[in-house]
Structures are given as structure tokens and as C-alpha cells.
C-alpha angles and dihedrals in degrees: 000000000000111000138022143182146204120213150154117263096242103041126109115274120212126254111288106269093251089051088053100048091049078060102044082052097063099040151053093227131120100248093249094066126082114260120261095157091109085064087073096081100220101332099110098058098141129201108231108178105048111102140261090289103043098234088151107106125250126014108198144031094267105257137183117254117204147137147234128185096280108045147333112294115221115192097337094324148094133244144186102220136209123194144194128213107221115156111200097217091059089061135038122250087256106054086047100085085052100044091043088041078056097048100051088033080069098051100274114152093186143029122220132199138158114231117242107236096194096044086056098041103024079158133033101271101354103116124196130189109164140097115012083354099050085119083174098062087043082057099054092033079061100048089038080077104045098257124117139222145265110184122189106199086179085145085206106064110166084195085156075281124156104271081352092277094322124142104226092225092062081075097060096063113114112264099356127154126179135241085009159123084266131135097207099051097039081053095061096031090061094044089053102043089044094052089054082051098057106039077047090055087033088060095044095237103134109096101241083065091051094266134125098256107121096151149021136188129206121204113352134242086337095144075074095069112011094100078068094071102046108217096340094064078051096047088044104059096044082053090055097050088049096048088051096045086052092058089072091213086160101224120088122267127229128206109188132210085020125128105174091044103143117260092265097064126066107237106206142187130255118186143090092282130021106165080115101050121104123183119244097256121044084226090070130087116236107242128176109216095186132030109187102216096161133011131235127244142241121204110266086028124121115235123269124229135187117202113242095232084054102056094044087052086060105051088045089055092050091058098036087056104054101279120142104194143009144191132202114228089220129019099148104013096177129162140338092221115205114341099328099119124113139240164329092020094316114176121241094246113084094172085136086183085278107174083250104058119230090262087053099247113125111261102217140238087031103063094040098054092039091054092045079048097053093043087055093056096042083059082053103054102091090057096041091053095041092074105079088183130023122332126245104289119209125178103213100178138320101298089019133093148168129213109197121201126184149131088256146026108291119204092211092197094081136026126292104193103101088044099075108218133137108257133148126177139204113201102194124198112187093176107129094211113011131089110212131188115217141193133231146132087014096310159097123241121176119212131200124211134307086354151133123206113195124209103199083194096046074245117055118052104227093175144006123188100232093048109080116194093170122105121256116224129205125206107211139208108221091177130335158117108345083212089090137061138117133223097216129021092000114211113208159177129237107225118219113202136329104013098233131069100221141345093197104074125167119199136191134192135260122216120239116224124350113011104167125257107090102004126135133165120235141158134262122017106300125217101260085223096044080055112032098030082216088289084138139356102238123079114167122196114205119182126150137248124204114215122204127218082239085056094051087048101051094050097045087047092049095039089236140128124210124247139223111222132196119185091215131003120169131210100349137351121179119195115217132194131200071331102302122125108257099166162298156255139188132187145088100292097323119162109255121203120188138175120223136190111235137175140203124291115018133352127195112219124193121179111195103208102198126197120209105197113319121257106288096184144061145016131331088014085168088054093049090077119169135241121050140339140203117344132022106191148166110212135183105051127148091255097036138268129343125217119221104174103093090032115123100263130179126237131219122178120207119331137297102237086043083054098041083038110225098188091068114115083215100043097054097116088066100080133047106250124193145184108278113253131201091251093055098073091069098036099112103221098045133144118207130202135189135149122225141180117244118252108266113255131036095276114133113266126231125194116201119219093179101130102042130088115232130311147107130290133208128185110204093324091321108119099216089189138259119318132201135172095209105152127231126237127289097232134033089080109114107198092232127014126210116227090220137098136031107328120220127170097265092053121103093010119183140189099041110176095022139099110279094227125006104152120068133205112245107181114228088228089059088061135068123201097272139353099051121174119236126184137173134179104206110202092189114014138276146156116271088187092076093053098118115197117224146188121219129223149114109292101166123034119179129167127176122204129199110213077227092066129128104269109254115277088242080068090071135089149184132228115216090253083061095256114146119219129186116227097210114247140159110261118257132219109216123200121189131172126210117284115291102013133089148220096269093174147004113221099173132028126153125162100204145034096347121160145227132010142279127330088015110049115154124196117245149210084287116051132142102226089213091061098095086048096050096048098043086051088053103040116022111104096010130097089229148019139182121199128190113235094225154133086220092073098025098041111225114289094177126025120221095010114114104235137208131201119228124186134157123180132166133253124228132172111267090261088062122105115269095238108203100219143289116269093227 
């Protein structure tokens, strides 16, 4: 048994479940909202036997995609369009029918990704599409569930992605430069861009061929910089639009953040908020490319968060005030795989508090509100296409105000709802602090702050954005590495088992300075790029220094030690003595200073320049380079300073255990191995090695770094990407963050004084049931004993439900005119564990007056004593369960007090013991 529920006998029932999936098959809806996949005239023709993948062949009846100045026309109509960011890369093939199955599960109609120009071209010429990067099998993943698809080409994406997309080797062609009126680089970018074209109408996914393509975009934010350029930015985006209209490939473009973008491209808006936003031409649609619902993060950054009410504000307002479609940036963030984040010194992680988590499982209350929040506005959608011009404006106060939107005129001072036609209505507040009540349509609505509440009738509120009615989910330590915590949201992991990986480690030793394979001696400081092509991130320049007796004597006799100086290093330069560790610096082309212990005679001195992820935005990207610039000097001696730039220095690229891989399961016999000592942890230029078994189930696996330094970490060959336990600052972390109010990215900040990242994502198809392969290189020391190995999941879930809450939006209909219409029925508080797991135990229920939140409810005057009983009957055991918030199943313990119900229970894999309830 998966789902139950608990409801008055009288109630309405929702449709049978055979009934519902036939639903969820032929649209793009979250199950809970009524049907309008047949509008489509033919769009929606779904393939249904062709296999998970989707290798069939065509998955719809092949249908026209254009636009008018109000929306997206599919197949001869309009729609009001909502749309995920999931970009493939970020997550493995195998995690993509579950993530997509998610999306669309929360209301999505399309899914939207860049494309990733140097995991498709690592070489000039040298093309690879399988794996993270098989676009084609995402496609058809997408249109195997019914979603479409928004593709940017670009090809340059920025995405916090490593060069912004970039191959390196794009930079070594004579004369380039990039986003240009340059031939070079218009040459590539075409080749390129055309190449994508045609495997995409190879491959019949346009829809006109009966694939999921809708929309492309060509370049990406480039209004942002193109100033930059003079009339050559100007020239050669002109040039763009007009290369990527000549490919026919038969669906409408899109530039973003371009406002200047010709009449035949969609120029769309990319920010927190875009209700204000208008396209440059009133025959456009205005479409919002990227909805920032989250932020990235930088190492030694604390983590970002938007409040779920926030977000939701936002996207009402779009489509209140006149928006068509919209697309999260990001839905479903996941993971920078090896060394593919950006810079500068961008974390793996790229979770971005995306409604999906970077491990795939929902973060609540996020995905809940925005999916009650996408049903609303799909009830919505007759009425929204139906106004060829401007909505009904009302002014309802002075910070209040009403779009009206409807198939007739509607006089708003009295009801609508014996007149039949189609209306739907948006009341805004944008007050930060103040609730108003309103009136409209003969009646009073009250509005919390910084809301919208939508009436999908012009009568019945089905939504408003500051009233969540979603669960919120924790995710719990049980035990674990004391390396992690947050002061405030703490996001977390749920331990299985003993807390740490291994306690049998082997290390081995890392050169410093020149090793063999690939190195070469030259003059002069060399460009890292222009020498590593971005194979690795590590370069190391080693030269030597001879010291005299009088040296030695000046600086004993001043109490001083010389330093070594470079004018600029950018994201991180190490200093190394007569191979010893002196010292360090981080930063984007900062000075570093540092003072270093010599002795007499000869010195060999090695400086490791490292890269974290390459710019990935801006102007001029091929000019931004890596390494050092300027001045390399010794300063300090007896007879002034030395100048080391021009001096004869070795190069070593990367590193030798990264060359003879020593992460890979098959190469192990190429390095000496042994046994781990206690001196190891804080030897700077180690490799560690351990084997492990995988966590039982099917849950998503976390490794925890937190007590190592920096490195690198691979899980049986597979390069997870860089970790470093860099902590955040102690301040910038409010204790409790209001949803209203304008959202930027330094607003509601968690984790101050903690590591930024200190779990990391290891994908369960990566691992096999024992003898799993882990490796580290440790750049300066740490203890591999403490790793603790974790699985992920939900391990609290809570909800809490007013009587006076909206009915549930299953609740609602359509009419076949497209008028929606509310069967009256009490509210209902849902509760839902991760897949394949179950409600295993209710450890708080109170029909009443309870108080607080989540994790820390308290019954209160007013409480039906049968409440713990009731719940536990409908949830325990089950995925699921649904429970009326009414008199009519509590009974009344307290007449003419308004009441809530308040439960929290506890979620367990399937194996776990059904625990009856808590006696609270």
C-alpha cells in the first residue's frame, strides 16, 4: 500500500487511480490539476510503446510552433508555459527519467538546458555525445514524458560552467577573439551551432518532425557585455540572429538579456524578478528565460537560500502581469562533475536551492508550493489566452492591485459567478509588512504581505503565494562527521551505519616539482593555459636560486626572512622549498608575498600555479588567461632584490599520479602504495586510498571531505570533482529570514563559519555492492579516517493545515468553455516520503490550537485527543497520505475557534520496522 488517505465520508473522492494515470499520460500537468492536454489539437500525441528511452521514433503528431504578442503558439494555440532548468551534464543518464518524471510531476511543460560546447568538442573537430553529454537520449527522455524542450545552443553558456562552455582549444586559434565580429571565431561558432542543428533534425526532434524542440536560443546574455565590443559587438550580433535563422530549423529562437535583439528573435529576460519586463517589439511574447530561484556558490562563501513564498510571488506576478512562459534556472541544479565548475573558484555543487536537490530528491516546501502554484495558473490559462490586449486593471489600494483577465467585459464591483464566462483574476499586495483586506467581485479578500492570491473563477481563491500548504522536509544527521553543521536551515545528511568510510587507508606520494612525463625547460614565466590546455589544473614552475654566506648573515643579523613576490596570481599559488611547503595564496590575480626559509648554496624553488574552473563570464574570456602575471621576484638579500621572471624554469604539467591514474581500479600497481601513517594526514602532496562497500537501498550516496584540505576525489575512476574544506564567514547568517521583500543573492544566507561544501554527491550507478575504489589527492593534508560515507534522503517530513485553508486543487474543474469551477470541499494537509520509502511513525498530530513549527510543535488549549490515532491509521506504512482538515474526522474540541492540524512523522526505507506512534 502507497498512499492513504483520511476523509470525511461525504466528501469528494478523487478520480479512481487508472482513471489518473491515463491523465497524467496525455499531459504535462501535476496529477492534482484538471486535464487541458486535448487543447492542444493534436500536439500531445504521445508515443506509449516505445520503450524507457524513448528510441521509437516520434513522439507526437508533428505540430507548428510560433508566437504573437501575447504567448507561444503550439499547433494553432496558445499557452501559458512553465519551464525547468535541468541541465543533463550535472546529472548521469540514469538519474535523467527520474529527474524529468519530477519536473513534470511539479507542473513543468518544458524542459530547458544549454548545451555544453567543450563536452561536445574537447578537441577541434573530435565530437562526443555519450554518457552525461548523449543530448540526444535527454531529448527523447524529455519528450518520453510528454515535456518539451527549450534548447540554448548558445553555444556560449556561462551556467557557472567551466570557460563558460568554451573548449580551451577555441583560444589557440590564430587571431581569435571571442563573442565578436570575428571571422575565426564566427567560423567555429557556426560549425559548431550547425552541427547541433543537424544531429537534432537527424534525429527528428523538432516538432515539426514530431519531436520535443519548442524553442532555441542563440548566444547567451550578450546585451550584458556587448558594449564592451563598440560596433563590432553590434555587427556581430546581428550577424548571430541571422546565422541561426538560416539553419531552418523551423522552431522560434530566443536571445536573452538582449534588447536590441531583430524582430525575428525573442529577446527575453533573465533576473529575480521579470513582471516588469516587456520585449522590444509588441508582436513578441514576453517570455522569462531564467528565473533565478536559487544562487551558486563560490568556495569560502556562505550558501544562498530563496524563500519559497518569494519565488512563487514572483512567477504569479510574471503572468498577472502580462508573462507566457517561464523557466526556472534552476529546477533540478546537481552536480559540476570533474572538473567542469566554473570560476572563479566555483564549488561542485551547483544545488543552487533548486526545488529538486543536487542528489534528486524534492526539497519541501519549495516544490510543493511551486507545484500548487503551477496547478493554480494552469487553471488559470483559458482565461489568460483569451485577452488578446491588456488585462482588467484595478487599483485596490495603494500598494494593491487586481489584473483581471476574461472572455468579456467584467464589472468587478459585484459577483460573476451566474454570468458564465470564462474569468480568472490575480489580487496582488506588494506591501512588505502590511496584511490588507481588499474588495472585489462583492467581496472581501484579505492579503498577506508581498502576495498574490489567484482566483482561477474571478470568485474562490485557489492559491495565494505567502500561504504554504506544502510539507517541509528535513533532512537529519543521526550520527556523523562533526565537520558539518549550519546555524541556521540546516541542510543535512541521514547516516547508515558505523560513521566513518574506512579505517584501513594506503597513501603515496606526490613529486614536487618536475616528475618526468611532459615536462621542458624554457625562459621567462610562461601563460598556465598556453601550457596545460586545461588538461589539468595543476603547472608547476620550478627554477633555482643560489644563496651566499653574506646573505645568510644579513638576514640573521636583521631577524628577517626573504620573501618571494608575484605581481598577480589567480585562483591558487603554492610556494614550495627544497620541496618543503612555505606557503599560499587564493584569490583573482591578487599580489602574493611570501616569505620563504633558504639556505646557502642552491635552492630549489617550485611554484604550483592551480586553476579552480576557468572564467565563465564576461568579456574578452580568451584574454583572462591563469597562472602568474608580471614580476617573479626574491626580495630581501643582502645586495637587493632577484628577478626571477626571465630566469630558465622547468615545467611540469599536472601531476604524476593524476597522468599514471591512480584512481583507476586497473592502474593500481603503478604507484607504491603503503600503509597510511599518522604523519601522513598533514604531509601536503599525498594520495589516499581505501575500499569500501556501497550503502544498502537505492537512496543517493554522499561522501564527506570535511576533514580534509583540498584535492581532488575519485570513486572507483570516476573524478567526482574537486573538494575543499574552505570555511564561510562568520557573519552574513540572519537567524530567521523574512520572505518578503525584494530577494537578492546576499539575502537569507546560511552556514556562516563552516565549510562551504563538505558533502559531495557520489552517484549509486558509479558504485558497485563491495569493493569500491576510493582515491584522494590531498594538496595540504588531512585525515581520511574521519570521511564518513552517507546516504541522502527525507528523513522528517511535517506539514501544518488551517480549516480555513484554500480546498485542495484537485478540487478544481473545467467546463468545456474553459471555465474553471471549485467543488467545495474541506482543505487537506498531504504528507509524502521519498520514493520508495514510507511513513514509518508519527511522532506529532494535534487537531487544534497547536504551536510552533516543524521539528518543535506543542499541543495546545484545544486538542482532539483521537488525532495521533487517526493519523497514524492513515499514514503509517504507506508512501503517502492525504487527511481532511475537518470537524467532520476530529470531531470539534473546541466550538467557534478556528483549528489547525499539526503532524510530523518520520520517513524509513521499506525494509524498516512499522513503528505504531509516539504517546506524546
Amino acid at each position: 500500500m502507497s498512499a492513504a488517505s483520511l476523509s470525511a465520508p461525504s466528501r469528494w473522492l478523487p478520480p479512481p487511480l487508472g482513471s489518473l494515470s491515463l491523465l497524467l499520460l496525455l499531459g504535462c500537468l501535476a496529477a492534482s490539476v484538471p486535464l487541458r492536454a486535448a487543447e492542444a489539437a493534436g500536439v500531445l500525441r504521445q508515443v506509449v510503446d516505445g520503450g524507457g528511452d524513448g528510441d521509437s521514433g516520434a513522439f507526437y503528431e508533428p505540430f507548428n510552433v510560433t508566437y504573437d504578442h501575447r504567448a507561444v503558439i503550439l499547433g494553432g494555440k496558445r499557452r501559458m508555459l512553465v519551464s525547468a532548468g535541468l541541465h543533463y551534464p550535472r546529472a548521469t543518464p540514469e538519474m535523467w527519467p527520474s529527474l524529468i518524471a519530477k519536473c513534470k510531476e511539479g507542473g513543468a511543460d518544458v524542459i530547458e538546458t544549454y548545451i555544453f560546447w567543450n563536452g561536445h568538442e574537447p578537441a577541434k573537430g573530435q565530437y562526443y555525445f555519450e554518457g552525461r553529454f548523449d543530448i540526444v537520449k535527454f531529448a527523447k527522455l524529455v519528450a518520453a514524458e510528454g515535456l518539451f524542450l527549450f534548447l540554448r545552443i548558445g553555444p556560449y553558456a556561462c551556467a557557472e560552467w567551466n570557460f563558460g562552455g568554451f573548449p580551451v582549444w577555441l583560444r589557440d586559434i590564430p587571431g581569435i577573439e571571442f563573442r565578436t565580429d570575428n571571422e575565426p571565431y564566427k567560423a567555429e561558432m557556426q560549425t559548431f551551432v550547425t552541427k547541433i542543428v543537424n544531429i537534432m533534425k537527424e534525429e527528428k526532434l523538432y516538432s515539426w518532425q514530431g519531436g520535443p524542440i519548442i524553442l532555441q536560443q542563440i548566444e547567451n546574455e550578450y546585451g550584458n557585455i556587448q558594449g564592451r565590443y563598440g560596433q563590432a559587438g553590434k555587427r556581430y550580433m546581428l550577424w548571430a540572429a541571422q546565422m541561426a535563422l538560416a539553419l531552418d530549423t523551423g522552431v522560434p529562437w530566443v536571445m536573452c538579456r538582449q534588447t536590441d535583439a531583430p524582430e525575428q528573435i525573442l529577446d527575453t529576460c533573465n533576473a529575480f524578478y521579470c513582471d516588469g519586463f516587456k520585449p522590444n517589439s509588441y508582436n513578441k511574447p514576453t517570455i522569462w528565460t531564467e528565473d533565478w530561484d536559487g544562487w551558486y556558490v563560490d568556495w569560502g562563501e556562505t550558501l544562498p537560500h530563496r524563500p519559497a513564498q518569494d519565488i512563487a510571488f514572483a512567477v504569479a506576478r510574471f503572468y498577472q502581469r502580462g508573462g507566457s512562459l517561464q523557466n526556472y534556472y534552476m529546477y533540478f541544479g546537481g552536480t559540476n562533475f570533474e572538473r567542469t565548475a566554473g570560476g572563479p573558484r566555483q564549488i561542485t555543487s551547483y544545488d543552487y536551492d533548486a526545488p529538486i536537490d543536487e542528489y534528486g530528491i524534492l526539497r519541501q516546501p519549495k516544490w510543493g508550493h511551486l507545484k500548487d502554484l503551477h496547478a493554480a495558473i494552469k487553471l488559470c490559462e483559458p482565461a489568460l489566452i483569451a485577452v488578446d490586449g491588456s488585462p482588467q486593471y484595478v487599483k485596490l489600494g495603494p500598494m494593491q492591485e487586481a489584473h483581471v483577465y476574461s472572455s468579456g467585459k467584467v464589472h468587478t464591483n459585484g459577483s460573476i459567478s451566474e454570468n458564465g464566462q470564462i474569468c480568472s483574476a490575480f489580487l496582488a499586495n506588494i506591501d512588505e509588512h502590511k496584511y490588507v483586506s481588499v474588495w472585489i467581485f462583492g467581496k472581501s479578500y484579505s492579503l498577506p504581505p508581498w502576495s498574490v492570491s489567484i482566483l482561477p473563477d474571478c470568485e474562490n481563491v485557489a492559491f495565494n503565494t505567502a500561504r504554504v500548504g506544502a510539507q517541509t522536509s528535513v533532512f537529519t544527521v543521526e550520527s556523523g562527521s562533526p565537520s558539518y553543521s549550519s546555524r541556521h536551515k540546516p541542510r543535512t545528511l541521514s547516516l547508515i551505519g558505523d560513521p566513518y568510510l574506512s579505517s584501513t587507508w594506503w597513501t603515496s606520494k606526490e613529486p614536487i616539482g618536475k616528475w618526468g612525463e611532459g615536462s621542458f625547460a624554457a625562459q621567462g614565466i610562461l601563460e598556465h593555459l598556453n601550457v596545460t590546455k586545461d588538461i589539468s589544473d595543476y603547472l608547476s614552475y620550478t627554477t633555482s636560486v643560489n644563496i651566499s654566506e653574506e646573505d645568510i648573515a644579513y638576514w640573521n643579523s636583521k631577524g628577517i626572512l626573504p620573501s618571494l613576490t608575484i605581481d598577480q596570481i589567480r585562483d591558487v599559488a603554492r610556494v614550495f622549498v627544497n620541496g618543503k611547503l612555505a606557503g599560499s595564496k587564493v584569490g583573482h590575480w591578487v599580489s602574493l608575498n611570501q616569505p620563504v626559509q633558504l639556505v646557502q648554496g642552491p635552492n630549489e624553488l617550485t611554484l604550483l600555479s592551480e586553476i579552480v574552473g576557468l572564467q565563465n563570464y564576461g568579456a574578452f574570456l580568451e584574454k583572462d588567461g591563469a597562472g602568474f602575471r608580471g614580476q617573479v621576484k626574491l626580495t630581501g638579500l643582502s645586495n637587493g632584490d632577484i628577478d626571477l621572471t626571465d630566469s630558465l624554469w622547468i615545467y611540469q604539467i599536472g601531476l604524476k599520479g593524476e597522468f599514471s591514474r591512480f584512481y583507476s581500479p586497473e592502474n593500481q600497481g603503478y604507484a607504491k602504495w603503503s600503509s597510511m601513517q599518522n604523519d601522513d594526514t598533514q604531509t601536503p602532496f599525498t594520495w589516499f586510498k581505501t575500499m569500501f562497500d556501497a550503502p544498502e537501498g537505492n537512496d543517493p550516496v554522499a561522501i564527506g571531505l570535511g576533514s580534509m584540505g583540498k584535492g581532488q576525489a575519485w570513486v572507483n575512476g570516476h573524478l567526482i570533482g574537486r573538494y575543499w574544506s574552505i570555511v564561510a564567514p562568520e557573519s552574513g547568517c540572519p537567524s530567521s529570514c523574512s520572505y518578503a521583500g525584494t530577494y537578492g543573492d546576499s539575502k537569507c544566507r546560511s552556514n556562516c563559519g563552516m565549510a562551504t561544501q563538505s558533502w559531495y554527491h557520489i552517484p549509486r550507478e558509479w558504485l558497485q555492492e563491495s569493493g569500491n575504489l576510493l582515491v584522494l589527492f590531498e594538496e595540504t593534508g588531512g585525515d581520511p579516517s574521519q570521511i564518513s560515507l552517507q546516504v541522502h534522503y527525507t528523513k522528517t517530513i511535517c506539514s501544518k493545515i488551517s480549516e480555513t485553508y484554500y480546498p485542495p486543487l484537485s478540487s478544481w474543474s473545467r467546463a468545456a468553455n474553459g471555465r474553471a469551477t471549485l467543488n467545495t470541499v474541506a482543505p487537506e494537509l498531504h504528507l509524502q516520503c521519498d520514493e520508495g520509502h514510507v511513513i514509518s511513525k508519527i511522532t506529532f498530530a494535534s487537531y487544534g490550537t497547536p504551536s510552533g513549527g516543524c521539528q518543535n510543535f506543542s499541543v495546545g488549549n484545544c486538542h482532539a485527543t483521537t488525532a495521533l490515532d487517526l493519523v497514524t491509521e492513515a499514514c503509517v506504512g504507506n508512501n503517502k497520505c492525504s487527511i481532511s482538515v475537518t470537524n467532520d474526522v476530529f470531531g470539534d474540541p473546541c466550538r467557534k475557534v478556528v483549528k489547525d492540524l499539526a503532524v510530523e512523522a518520520e520517513c524509513s526505507p521499506p525494509s524498516a520496522t512499522k513503528e505504531p506512534r509516539d504517546d506524546m
